[in-house]
C-alpha positions in Angstrom: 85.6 136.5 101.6 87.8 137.1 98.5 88.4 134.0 97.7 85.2 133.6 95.5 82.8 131.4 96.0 81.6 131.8 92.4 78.4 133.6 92.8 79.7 137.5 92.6 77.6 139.4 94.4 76.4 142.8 94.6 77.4 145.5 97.2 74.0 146.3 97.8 73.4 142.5 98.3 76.3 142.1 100.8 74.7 145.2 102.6 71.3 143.1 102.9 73.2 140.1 104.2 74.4 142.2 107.3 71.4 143.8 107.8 69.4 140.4 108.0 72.7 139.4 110.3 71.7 142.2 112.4 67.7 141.4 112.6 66.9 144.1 110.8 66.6 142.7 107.4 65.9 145.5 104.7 67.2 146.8 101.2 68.9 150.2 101.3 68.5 153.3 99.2 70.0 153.5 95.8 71.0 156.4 93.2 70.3 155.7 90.1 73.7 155.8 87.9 72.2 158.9 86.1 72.0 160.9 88.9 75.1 159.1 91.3 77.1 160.8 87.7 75.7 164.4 88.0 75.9 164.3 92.0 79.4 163.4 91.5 80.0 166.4 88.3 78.5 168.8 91.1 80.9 167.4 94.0 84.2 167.5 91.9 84.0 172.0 92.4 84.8 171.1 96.2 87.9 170.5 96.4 88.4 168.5 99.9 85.9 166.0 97.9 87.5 166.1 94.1 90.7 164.8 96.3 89.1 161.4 97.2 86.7 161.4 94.2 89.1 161.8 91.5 88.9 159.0 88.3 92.3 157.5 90.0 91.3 157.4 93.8 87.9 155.8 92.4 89.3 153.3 90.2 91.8 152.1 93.1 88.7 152.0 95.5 86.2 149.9 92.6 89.5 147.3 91.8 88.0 143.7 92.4 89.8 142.1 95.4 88.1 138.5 94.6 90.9 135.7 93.8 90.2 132.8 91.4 88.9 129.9 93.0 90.1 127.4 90.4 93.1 126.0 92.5 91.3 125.7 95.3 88.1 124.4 94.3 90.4 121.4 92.5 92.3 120.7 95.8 88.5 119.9 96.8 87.5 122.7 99.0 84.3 123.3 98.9 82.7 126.5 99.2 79.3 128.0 100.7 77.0 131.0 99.3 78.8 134.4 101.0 75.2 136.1 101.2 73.5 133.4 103.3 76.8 133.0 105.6 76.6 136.5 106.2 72.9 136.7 106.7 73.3 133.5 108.7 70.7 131.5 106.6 73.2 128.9 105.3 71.8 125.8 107.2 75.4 123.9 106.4 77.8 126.4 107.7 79.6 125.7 110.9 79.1 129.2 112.8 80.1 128.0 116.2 83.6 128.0 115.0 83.4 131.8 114.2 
């Protein structure tokens, strides 16, 4: 899905998507940035963790994979909502071909 279908959606969205894909359709818990920041102040003293949470190792892992659509989207390919593919609630999408 990284060729963009425009829309841009969330994580936590994409996470509901596979959970409704599953039958189990429901939203998942959260941190609030506040306190995701301080957990991860706290967690950077361990040093098996401050190895995969450094500001470099996080800012590879939070690097946008999604390509720009405008080439394809003018050699007429259309594209359908990623969130209702994945939750299989896109009415148009041919799934018998997955």
């Amino acid at each position: 899905f990284n060729l963009a279908d425009g829309r841009n959606p969330r994580f936590i969205d994409m996470v509901q998507a596979m959970t409704a894909n599953a039958g189990r359709e429901q939203r998942i818990t959260t941190l609030p940035a506040a306190w995701a920041g301080w957990l991860w102040r706290i967690c950077r003293l361990i040093p098996a963790i401050d190895r995969n949470l450094s500001p470099a190792v996080a800012a590879r892992r939070m690097k946008s994979l999604t390509i720009n659509q405008t080439k394809a989207a003018e050699a007429g390919i259309t594209f359908h909502n990623t969130i209702e593919v994945i939750a299989r609630r896109d009415p148009d999408y041919p799934y018998d071909r997955i």
